[in-house]
MIMARVEX-443856 format. One line per field, with one value per residue (C-alpha): y, x, z; residue in one letter; residue number from 1. Coordinates in Angstrom, 1 decimal. Each point is the difference from the previous one (the first is absolute). Example, Ala and Ser with C-alpha at 12.3 -4.5 7.8 and 13.67 -1.06 7.14 Angstrom:
residues 2
north = (-4.5 | 3.4) $
east = (12.3 | 1.4) $
up = (7.8 | -0.7) $
rest = (A | S) $
nr = (1 | 2) $
***
This chain:
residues 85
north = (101.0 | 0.7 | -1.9 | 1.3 | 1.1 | 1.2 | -3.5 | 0.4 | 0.4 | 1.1 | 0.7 | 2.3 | 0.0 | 2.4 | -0.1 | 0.9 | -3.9 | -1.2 | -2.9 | -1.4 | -2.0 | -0.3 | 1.1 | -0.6 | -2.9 | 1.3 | -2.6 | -3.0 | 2.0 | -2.3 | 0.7 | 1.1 | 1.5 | -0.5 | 0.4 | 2.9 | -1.0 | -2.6 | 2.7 | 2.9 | -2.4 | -0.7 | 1.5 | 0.0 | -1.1 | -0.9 | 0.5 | -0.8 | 2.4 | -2.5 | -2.7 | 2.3 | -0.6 | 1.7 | 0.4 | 3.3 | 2.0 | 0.5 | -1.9 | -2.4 | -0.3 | -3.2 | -1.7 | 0.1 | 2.3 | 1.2 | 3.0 | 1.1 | -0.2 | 4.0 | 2.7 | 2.8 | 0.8 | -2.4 | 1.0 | -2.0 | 1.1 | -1.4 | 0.6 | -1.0 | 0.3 | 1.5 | 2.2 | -2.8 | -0.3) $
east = (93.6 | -3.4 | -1.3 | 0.4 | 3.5 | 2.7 | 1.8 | 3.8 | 2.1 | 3.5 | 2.4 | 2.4 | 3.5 | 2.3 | 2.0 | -2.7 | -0.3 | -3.4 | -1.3 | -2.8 | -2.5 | -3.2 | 0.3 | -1.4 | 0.9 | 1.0 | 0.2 | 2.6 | 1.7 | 0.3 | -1.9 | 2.3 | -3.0 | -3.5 | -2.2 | -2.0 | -3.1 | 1.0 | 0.9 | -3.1 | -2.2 | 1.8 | -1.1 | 3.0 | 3.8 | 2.3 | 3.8 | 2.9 | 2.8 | 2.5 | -0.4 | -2.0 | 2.0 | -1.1 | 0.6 | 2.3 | -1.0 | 3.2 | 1.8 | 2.8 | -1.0 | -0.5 | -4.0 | -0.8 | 1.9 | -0.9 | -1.8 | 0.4 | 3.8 | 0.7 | -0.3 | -2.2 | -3.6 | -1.9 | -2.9 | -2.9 | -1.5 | -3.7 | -0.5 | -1.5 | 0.4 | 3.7 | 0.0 | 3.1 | 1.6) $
up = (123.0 | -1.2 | -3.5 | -2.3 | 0.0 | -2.7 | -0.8 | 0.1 | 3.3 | -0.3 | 3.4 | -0.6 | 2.3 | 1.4 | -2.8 | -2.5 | -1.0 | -1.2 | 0.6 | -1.7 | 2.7 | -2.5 | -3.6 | -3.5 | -2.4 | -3.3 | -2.6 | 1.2 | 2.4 | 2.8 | 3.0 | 2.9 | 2.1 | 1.0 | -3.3 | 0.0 | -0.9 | 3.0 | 1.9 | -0.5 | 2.1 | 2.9 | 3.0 | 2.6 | -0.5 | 2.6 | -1.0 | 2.4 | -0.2 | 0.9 | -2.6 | -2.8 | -3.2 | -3.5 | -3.5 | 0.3 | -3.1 | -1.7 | -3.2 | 0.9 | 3.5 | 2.0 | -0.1 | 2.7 | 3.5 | 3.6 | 0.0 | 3.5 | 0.2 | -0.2 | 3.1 | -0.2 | -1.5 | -2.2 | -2.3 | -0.9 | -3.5 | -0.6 | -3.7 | -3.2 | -4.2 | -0.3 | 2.7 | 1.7 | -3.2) $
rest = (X | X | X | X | X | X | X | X | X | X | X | X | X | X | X | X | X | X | X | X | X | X | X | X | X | X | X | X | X | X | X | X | X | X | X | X | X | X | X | X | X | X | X | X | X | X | X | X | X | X | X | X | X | X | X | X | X | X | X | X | X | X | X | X | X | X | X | X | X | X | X | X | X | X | X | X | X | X | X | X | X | X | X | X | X) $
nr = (1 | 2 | 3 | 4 | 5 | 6 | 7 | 8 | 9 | 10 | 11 | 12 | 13 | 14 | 15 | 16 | 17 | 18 | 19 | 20 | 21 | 22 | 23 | 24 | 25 | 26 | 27 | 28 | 29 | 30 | 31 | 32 | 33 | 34 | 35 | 36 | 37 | 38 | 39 | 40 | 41 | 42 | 43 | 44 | 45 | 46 | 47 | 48 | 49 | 50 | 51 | 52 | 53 | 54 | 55 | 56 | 57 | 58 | 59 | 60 | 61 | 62 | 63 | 64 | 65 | 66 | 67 | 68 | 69 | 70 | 71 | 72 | 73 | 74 | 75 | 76 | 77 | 78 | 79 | 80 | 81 | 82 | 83 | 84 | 85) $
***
């Protein structure tokens, strides 16, 4: 990726699932992902589909799950602000 970048990374699943890889922190919500400011300067990320586990962007769900654990086409969404929200 070249730097600058937008700073938040979401993968979305089969299912329609989002999962949040680098996002903002707002107020004391815990971090679950890599911080974007972290995030907007780093220039290449290596993710392994079989042990990749992320913060699945949905009340009441678990922490922390595998991402890569559905069949069919992924989408990775590079974004920034609200556009992932």
């Amino acid at each position: 990726m070249g730097v600058p970048h937008p700073d938040e990374l979401a993968i979305v699943r089969p299912d329609g699932e989002f999962f949040f890889i680098a996002e903002r922190v707002l107020g004391n919500w815990p971090v679950r992902a890599i911080p974007s400011d972290i995030f907007r300067g780093i220039v290449a990320l290596r993710i392994s589909p079989k042990t990749l586990m992320a913060h699945r962007f949905r009340k009441g769900t678990p922490d922390y799950e595998m991402v890569f654990n559905k069949v069919g086409t992924y989408k990775v969404i590079l974004g920034g602000g609200v556009g992932l929200r």
